[in-house]
MDTraj code that builds the backbone (N, CA, C; nanometers):
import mdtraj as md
import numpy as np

residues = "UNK UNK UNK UNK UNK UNK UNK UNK UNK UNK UNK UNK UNK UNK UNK UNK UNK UNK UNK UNK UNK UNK UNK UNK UNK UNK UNK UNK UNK UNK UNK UNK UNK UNK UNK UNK UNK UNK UNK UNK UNK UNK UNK UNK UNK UNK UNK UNK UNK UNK UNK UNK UNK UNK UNK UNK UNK UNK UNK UNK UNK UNK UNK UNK UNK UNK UNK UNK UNK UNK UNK UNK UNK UNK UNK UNK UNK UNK UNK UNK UNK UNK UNK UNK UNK UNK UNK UNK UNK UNK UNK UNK UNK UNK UNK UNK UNK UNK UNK UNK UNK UNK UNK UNK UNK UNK UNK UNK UNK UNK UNK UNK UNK UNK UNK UNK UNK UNK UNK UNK UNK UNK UNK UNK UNK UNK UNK UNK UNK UNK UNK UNK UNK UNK UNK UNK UNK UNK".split()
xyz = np.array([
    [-26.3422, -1.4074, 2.5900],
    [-26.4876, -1.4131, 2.5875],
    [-26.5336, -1.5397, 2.6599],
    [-26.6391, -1.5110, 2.7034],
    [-26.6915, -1.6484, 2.7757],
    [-26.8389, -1.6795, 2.6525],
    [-26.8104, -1.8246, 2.6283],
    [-26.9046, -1.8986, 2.5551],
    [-27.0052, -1.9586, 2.6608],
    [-27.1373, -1.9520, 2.6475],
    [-27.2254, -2.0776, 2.6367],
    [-27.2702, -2.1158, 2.5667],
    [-27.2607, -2.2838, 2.5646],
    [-27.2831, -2.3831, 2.4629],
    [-27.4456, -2.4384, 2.4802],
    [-27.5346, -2.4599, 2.3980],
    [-27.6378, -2.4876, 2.4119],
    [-27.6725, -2.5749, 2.2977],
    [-27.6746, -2.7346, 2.3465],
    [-27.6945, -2.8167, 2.1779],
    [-27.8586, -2.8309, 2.1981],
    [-27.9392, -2.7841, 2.1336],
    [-28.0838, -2.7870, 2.0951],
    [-28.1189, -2.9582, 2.0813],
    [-28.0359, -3.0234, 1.9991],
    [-28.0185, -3.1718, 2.0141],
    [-28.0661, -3.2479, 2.0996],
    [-28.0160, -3.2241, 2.2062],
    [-28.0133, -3.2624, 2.3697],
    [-28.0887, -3.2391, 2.4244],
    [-28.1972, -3.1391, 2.3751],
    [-28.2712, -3.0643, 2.4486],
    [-28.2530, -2.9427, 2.5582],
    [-28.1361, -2.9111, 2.5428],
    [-28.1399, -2.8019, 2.5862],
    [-28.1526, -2.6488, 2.4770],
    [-28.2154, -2.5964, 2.6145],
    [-28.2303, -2.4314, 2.5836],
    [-28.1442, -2.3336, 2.6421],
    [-28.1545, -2.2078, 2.5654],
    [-28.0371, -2.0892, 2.6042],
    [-28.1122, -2.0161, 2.7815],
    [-28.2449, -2.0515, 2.7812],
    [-28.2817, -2.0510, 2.9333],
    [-28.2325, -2.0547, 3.0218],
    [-28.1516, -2.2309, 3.0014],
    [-28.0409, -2.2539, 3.1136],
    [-27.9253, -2.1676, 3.1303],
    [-27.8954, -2.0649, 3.0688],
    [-27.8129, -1.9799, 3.1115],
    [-27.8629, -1.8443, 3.1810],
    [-27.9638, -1.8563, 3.2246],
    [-28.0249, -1.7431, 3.2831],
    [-27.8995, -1.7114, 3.4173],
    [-27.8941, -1.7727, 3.4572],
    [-27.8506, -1.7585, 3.6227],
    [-27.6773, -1.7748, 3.6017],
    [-27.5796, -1.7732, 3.5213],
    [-27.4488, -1.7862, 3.4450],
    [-27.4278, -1.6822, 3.3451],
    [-27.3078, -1.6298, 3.3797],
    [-27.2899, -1.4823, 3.3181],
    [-27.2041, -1.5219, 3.1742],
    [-27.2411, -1.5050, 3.0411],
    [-27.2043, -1.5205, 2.9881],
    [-27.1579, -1.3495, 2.8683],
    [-27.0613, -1.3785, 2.8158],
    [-27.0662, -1.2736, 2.6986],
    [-27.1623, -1.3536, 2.5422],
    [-27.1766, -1.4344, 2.5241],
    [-27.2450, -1.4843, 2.4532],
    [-27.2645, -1.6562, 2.3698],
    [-27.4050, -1.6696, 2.4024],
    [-27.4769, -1.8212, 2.3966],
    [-27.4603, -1.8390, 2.2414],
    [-27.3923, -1.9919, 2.2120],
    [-27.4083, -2.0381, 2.1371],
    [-27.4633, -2.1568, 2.1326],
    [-27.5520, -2.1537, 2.0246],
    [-27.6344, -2.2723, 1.9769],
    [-27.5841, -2.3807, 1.8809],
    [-27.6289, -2.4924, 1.9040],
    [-27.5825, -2.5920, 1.8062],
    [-27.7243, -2.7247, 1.8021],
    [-27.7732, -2.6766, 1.6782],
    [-27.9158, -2.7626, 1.6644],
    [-27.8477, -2.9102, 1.5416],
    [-27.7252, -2.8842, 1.5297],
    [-27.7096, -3.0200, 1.4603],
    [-27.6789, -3.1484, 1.5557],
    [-27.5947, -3.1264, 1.6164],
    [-27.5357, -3.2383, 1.7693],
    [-27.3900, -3.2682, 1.7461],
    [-27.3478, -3.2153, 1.6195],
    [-27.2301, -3.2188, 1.6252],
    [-27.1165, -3.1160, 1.6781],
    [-27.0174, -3.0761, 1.7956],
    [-26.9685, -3.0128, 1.8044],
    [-26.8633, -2.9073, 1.7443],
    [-26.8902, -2.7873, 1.7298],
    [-26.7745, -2.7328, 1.6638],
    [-26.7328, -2.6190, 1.7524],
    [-26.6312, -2.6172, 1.7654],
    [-26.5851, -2.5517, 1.8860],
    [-26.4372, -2.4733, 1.8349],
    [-26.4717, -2.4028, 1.6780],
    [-26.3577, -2.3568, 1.5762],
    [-26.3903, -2.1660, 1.5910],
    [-26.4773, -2.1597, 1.6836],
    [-26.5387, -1.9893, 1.6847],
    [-26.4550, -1.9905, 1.8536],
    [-26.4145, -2.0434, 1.8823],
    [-26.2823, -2.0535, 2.0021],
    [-26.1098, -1.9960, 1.9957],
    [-26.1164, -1.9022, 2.0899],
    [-25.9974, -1.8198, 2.0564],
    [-25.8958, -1.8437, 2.1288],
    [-25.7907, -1.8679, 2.2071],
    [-25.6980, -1.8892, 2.2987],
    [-25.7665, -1.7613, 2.4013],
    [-25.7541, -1.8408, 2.5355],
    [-25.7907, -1.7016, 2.6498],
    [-25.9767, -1.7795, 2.6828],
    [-26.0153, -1.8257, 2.5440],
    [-26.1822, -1.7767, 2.5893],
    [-26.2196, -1.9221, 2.6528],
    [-26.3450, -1.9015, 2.7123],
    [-26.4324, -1.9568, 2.8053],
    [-26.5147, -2.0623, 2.7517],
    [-26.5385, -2.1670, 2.7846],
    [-26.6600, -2.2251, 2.7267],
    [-26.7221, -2.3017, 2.8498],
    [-26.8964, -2.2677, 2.8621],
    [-26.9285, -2.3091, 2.9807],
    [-27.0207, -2.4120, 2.9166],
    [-27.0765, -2.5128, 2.9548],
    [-27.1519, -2.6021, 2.9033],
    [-27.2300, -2.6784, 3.0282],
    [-27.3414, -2.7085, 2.9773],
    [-27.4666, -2.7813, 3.0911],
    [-27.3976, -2.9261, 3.0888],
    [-27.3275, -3.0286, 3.0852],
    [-27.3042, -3.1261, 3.0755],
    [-27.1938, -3.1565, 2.9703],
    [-27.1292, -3.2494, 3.0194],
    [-27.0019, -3.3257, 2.9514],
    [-27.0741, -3.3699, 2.7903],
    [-27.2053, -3.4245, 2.8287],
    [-27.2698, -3.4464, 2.6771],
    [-27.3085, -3.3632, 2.6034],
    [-27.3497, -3.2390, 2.6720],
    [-27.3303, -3.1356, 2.5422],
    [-27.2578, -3.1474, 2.4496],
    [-27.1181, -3.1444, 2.4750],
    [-26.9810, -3.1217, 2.4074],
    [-26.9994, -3.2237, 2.2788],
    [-26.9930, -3.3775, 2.4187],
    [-26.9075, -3.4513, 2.3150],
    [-26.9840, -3.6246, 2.3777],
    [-27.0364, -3.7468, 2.2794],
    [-27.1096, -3.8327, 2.3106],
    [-27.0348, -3.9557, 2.3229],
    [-26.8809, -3.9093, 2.3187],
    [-26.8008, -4.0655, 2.3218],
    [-26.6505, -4.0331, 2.3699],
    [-26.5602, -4.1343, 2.4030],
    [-26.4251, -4.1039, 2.4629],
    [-26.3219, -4.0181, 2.3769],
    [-26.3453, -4.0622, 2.2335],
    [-26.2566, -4.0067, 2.1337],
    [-26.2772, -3.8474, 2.1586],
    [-26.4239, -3.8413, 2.1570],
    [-26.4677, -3.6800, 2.0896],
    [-26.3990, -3.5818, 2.2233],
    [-26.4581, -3.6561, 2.3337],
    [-26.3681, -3.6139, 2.4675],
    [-26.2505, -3.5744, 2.4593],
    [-26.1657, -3.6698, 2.4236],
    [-26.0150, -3.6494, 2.4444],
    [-25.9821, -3.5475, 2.3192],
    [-25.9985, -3.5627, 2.1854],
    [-25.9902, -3.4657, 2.1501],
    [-26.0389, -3.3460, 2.1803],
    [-26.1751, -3.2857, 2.2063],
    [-26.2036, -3.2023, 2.3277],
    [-26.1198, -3.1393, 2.4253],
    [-26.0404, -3.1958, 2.4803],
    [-25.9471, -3.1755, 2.5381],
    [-25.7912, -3.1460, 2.5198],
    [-25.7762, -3.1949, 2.4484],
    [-25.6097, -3.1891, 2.3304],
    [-25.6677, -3.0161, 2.3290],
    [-25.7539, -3.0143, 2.2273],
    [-25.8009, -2.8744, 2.2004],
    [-25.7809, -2.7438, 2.2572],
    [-25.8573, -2.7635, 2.3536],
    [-25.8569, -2.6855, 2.4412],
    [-25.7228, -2.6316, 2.5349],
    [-25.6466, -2.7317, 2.6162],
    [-25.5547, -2.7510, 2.5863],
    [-25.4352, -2.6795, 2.5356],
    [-25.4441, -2.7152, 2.3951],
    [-25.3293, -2.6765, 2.3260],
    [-25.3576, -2.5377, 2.2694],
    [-25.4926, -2.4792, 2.2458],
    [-25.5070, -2.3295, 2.2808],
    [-25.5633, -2.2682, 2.3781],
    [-25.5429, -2.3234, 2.4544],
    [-25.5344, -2.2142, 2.6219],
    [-25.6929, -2.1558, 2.6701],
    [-25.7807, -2.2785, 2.6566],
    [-25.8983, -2.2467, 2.6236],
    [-25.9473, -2.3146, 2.7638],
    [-26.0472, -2.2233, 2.8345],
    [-26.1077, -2.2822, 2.9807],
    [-26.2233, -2.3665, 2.9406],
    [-26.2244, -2.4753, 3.0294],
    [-26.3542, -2.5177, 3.0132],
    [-26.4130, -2.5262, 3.1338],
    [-26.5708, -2.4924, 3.0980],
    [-26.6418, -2.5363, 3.2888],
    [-26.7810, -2.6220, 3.2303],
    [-26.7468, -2.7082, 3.3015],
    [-26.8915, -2.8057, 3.2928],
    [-26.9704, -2.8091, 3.4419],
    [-27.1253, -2.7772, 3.3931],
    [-27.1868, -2.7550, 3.5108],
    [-27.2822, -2.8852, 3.4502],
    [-27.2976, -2.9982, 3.5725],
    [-27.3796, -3.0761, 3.5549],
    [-27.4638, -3.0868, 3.7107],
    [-27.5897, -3.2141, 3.6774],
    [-27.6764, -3.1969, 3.7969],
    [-27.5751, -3.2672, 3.9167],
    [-27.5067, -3.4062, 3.8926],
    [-27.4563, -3.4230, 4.0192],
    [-27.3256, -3.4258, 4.0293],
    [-27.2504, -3.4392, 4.1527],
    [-27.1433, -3.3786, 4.2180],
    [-27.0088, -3.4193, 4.1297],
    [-27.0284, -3.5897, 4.0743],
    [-26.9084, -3.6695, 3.9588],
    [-26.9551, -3.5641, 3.8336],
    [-27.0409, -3.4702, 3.8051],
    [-27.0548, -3.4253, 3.6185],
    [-27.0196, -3.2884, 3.6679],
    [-26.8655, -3.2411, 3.6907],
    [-26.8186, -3.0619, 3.7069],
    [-26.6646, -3.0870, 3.6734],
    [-26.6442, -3.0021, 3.5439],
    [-26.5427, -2.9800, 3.5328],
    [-26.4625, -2.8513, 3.5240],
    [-26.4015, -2.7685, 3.6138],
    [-26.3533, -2.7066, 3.5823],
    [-26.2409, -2.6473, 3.5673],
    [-26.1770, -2.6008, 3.4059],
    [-26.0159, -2.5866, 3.4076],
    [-25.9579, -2.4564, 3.4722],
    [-26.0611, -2.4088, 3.5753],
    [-25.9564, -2.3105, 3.6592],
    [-25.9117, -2.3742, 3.7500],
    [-25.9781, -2.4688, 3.8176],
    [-25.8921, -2.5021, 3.9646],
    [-25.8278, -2.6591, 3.9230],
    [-25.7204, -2.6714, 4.0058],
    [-25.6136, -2.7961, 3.9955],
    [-25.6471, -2.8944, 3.9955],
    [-25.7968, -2.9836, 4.0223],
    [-25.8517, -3.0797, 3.9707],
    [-25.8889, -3.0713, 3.8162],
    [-25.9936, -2.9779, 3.7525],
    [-26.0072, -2.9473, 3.6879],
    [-25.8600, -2.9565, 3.5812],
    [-25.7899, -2.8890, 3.5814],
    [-25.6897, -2.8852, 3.4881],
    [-25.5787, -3.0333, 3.4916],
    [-25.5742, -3.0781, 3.5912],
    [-25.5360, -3.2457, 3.6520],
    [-25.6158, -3.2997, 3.5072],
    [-25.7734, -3.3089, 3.5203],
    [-25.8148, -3.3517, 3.4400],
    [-25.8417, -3.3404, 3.3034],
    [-25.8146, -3.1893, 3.2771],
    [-25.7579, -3.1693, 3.0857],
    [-25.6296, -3.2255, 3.0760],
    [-25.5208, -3.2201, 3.1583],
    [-25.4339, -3.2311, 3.1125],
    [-25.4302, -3.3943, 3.1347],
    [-25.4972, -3.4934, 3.2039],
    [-25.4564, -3.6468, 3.1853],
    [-25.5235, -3.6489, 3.0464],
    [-25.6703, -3.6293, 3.0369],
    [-25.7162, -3.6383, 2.8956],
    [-25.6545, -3.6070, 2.7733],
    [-25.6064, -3.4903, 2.7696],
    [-25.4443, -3.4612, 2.6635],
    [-25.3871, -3.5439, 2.6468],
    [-25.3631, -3.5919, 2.7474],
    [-25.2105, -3.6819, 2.7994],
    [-25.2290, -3.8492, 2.7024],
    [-25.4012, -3.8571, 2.7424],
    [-25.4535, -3.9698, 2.6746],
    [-25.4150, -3.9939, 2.5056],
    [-25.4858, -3.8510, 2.4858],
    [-25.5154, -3.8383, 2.3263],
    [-25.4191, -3.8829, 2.2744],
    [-25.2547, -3.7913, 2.3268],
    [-25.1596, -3.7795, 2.2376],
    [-25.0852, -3.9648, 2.2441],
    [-25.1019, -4.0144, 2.3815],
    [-25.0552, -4.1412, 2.3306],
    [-25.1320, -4.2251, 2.2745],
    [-25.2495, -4.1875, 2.2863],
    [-25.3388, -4.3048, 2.1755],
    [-25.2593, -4.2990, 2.0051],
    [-25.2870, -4.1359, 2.0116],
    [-25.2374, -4.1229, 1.8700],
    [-25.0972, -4.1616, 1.8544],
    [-24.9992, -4.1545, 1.8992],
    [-24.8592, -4.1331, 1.8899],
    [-24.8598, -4.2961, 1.8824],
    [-24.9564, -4.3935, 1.9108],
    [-24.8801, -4.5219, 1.9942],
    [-24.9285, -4.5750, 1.8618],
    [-25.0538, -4.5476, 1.8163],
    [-25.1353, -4.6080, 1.6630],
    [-25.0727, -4.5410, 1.5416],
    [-25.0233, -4.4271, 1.5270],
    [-24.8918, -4.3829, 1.4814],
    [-24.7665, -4.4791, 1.3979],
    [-24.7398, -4.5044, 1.5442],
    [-24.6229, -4.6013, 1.5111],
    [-24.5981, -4.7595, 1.5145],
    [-24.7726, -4.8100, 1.5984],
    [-24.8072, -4.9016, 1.5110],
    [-24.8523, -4.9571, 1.3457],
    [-24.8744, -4.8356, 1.3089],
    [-24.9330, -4.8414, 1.1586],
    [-24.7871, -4.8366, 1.0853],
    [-24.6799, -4.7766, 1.1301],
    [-24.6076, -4.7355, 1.0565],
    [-24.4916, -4.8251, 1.0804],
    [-24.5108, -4.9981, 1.1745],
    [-24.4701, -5.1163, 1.2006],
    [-24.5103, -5.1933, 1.0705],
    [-24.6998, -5.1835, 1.0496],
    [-24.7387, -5.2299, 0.9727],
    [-24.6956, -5.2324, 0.8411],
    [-24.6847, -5.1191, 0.7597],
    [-24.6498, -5.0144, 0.6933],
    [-24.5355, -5.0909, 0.6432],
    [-24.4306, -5.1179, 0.7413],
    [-24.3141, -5.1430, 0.6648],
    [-24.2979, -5.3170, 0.6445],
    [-24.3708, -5.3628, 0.6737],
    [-24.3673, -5.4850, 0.6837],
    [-24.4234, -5.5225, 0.5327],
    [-24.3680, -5.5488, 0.4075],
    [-24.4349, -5.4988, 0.2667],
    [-24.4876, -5.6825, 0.2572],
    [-24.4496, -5.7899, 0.3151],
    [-24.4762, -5.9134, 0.2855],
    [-24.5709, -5.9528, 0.3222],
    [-24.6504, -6.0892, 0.2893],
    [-24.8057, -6.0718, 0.3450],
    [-24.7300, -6.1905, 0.4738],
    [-24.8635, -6.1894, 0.5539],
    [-24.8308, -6.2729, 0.6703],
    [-24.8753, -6.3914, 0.6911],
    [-24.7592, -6.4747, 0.6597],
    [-24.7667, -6.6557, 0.6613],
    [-24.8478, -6.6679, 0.7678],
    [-24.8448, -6.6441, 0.8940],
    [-24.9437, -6.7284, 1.0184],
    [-25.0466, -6.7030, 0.9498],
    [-25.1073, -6.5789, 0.9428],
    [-25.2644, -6.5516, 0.9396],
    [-25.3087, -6.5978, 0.7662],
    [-25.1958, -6.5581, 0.6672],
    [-25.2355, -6.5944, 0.5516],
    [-25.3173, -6.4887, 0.4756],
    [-25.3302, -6.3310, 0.4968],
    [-25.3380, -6.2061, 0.4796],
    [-25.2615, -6.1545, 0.4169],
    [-25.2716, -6.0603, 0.3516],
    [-25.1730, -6.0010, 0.2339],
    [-25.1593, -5.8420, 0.3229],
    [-25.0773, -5.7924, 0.3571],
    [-25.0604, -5.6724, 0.4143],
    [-25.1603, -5.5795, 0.4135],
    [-25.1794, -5.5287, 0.2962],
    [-25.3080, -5.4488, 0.2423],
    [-25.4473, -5.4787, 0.3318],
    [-25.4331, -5.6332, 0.2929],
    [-25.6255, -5.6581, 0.3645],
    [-25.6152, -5.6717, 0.5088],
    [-25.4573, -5.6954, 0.5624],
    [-25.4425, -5.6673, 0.7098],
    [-25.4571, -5.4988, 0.7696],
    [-25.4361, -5.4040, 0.6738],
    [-25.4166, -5.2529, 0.6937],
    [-25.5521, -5.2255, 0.6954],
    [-25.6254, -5.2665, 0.6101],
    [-25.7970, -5.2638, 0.5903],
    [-25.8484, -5.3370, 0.7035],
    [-25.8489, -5.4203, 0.7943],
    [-25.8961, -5.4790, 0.8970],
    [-25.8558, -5.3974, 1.0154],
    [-25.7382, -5.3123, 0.9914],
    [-25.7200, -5.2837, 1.1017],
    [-25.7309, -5.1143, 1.1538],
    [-25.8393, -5.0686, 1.0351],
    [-25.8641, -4.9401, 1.0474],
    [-25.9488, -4.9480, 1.0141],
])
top = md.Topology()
chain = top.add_chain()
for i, resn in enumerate(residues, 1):
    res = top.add_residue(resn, chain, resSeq=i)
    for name in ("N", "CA", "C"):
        top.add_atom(name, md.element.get_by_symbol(name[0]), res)
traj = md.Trajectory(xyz[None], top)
């Protein structure tokens, strides 16, 4: 199925899909994305990268997503730097570095925490007790 995304938020309307063939417009008047009515195979077309998503995290996960269930994305924006699309080899270049991002952010904070984690003594330089270092650092 091909999705269009339309966040009311943003100010956009299902209008903008007049001229884009869709099987069916979805709305989102909260601003938060949910993108869980997504099937492996299907489409999601969107007026802008900010539709989706308003920060790097939401992005990259965005992308992991998609991604990891086989899900197209096309971003149609006004100028030539805001188009993404995961059919052609730029496009997918660029889900897949963003993936690429996510998983070592996570994997790398992962196994920094789990440095932390084992370290059960508090820490003479700083003079922190492990705990209130784990709390500072999340």
């Amino acid at each position: 199925m091909v999705y269009g995304y339309v966040n009311k938020k943003k100010g956009e309307t299902e209008k903008c899909f007049d001229s884009i063939e869709t099987d069916s417009i979805i709305t989102n008047n909260s601003g938060e994305c949910d993108l869980s009515f997504l099937s492996p195979g299907d489409t999601l077309i969107a007026l802008s990268l900010k539709t989706l998503t308003n920060n790097l995290k939401d992005m990259l996960s965005l992308a992991q997503f998609a991604y990891e269930n086989n899900i197209k994305i096309k971003i149609f924006g006004s100028g030539e730097d805001n188009m993404l699309d995961s059919d052609t080899a730029i496009g997918q270049m660029m889900l897949s570095t963003l993936y690429g991002l996510n998983k070592f952010d996570d994997n790398y904070y992962r196994n920094e925490e789990r440095k932390i984690e084992s370290n059960a003594e508090p820490d003479c330089e700083l003079n922190v007790s492990q705990p209130t270092l784990n709390r500072m650092l999340h």
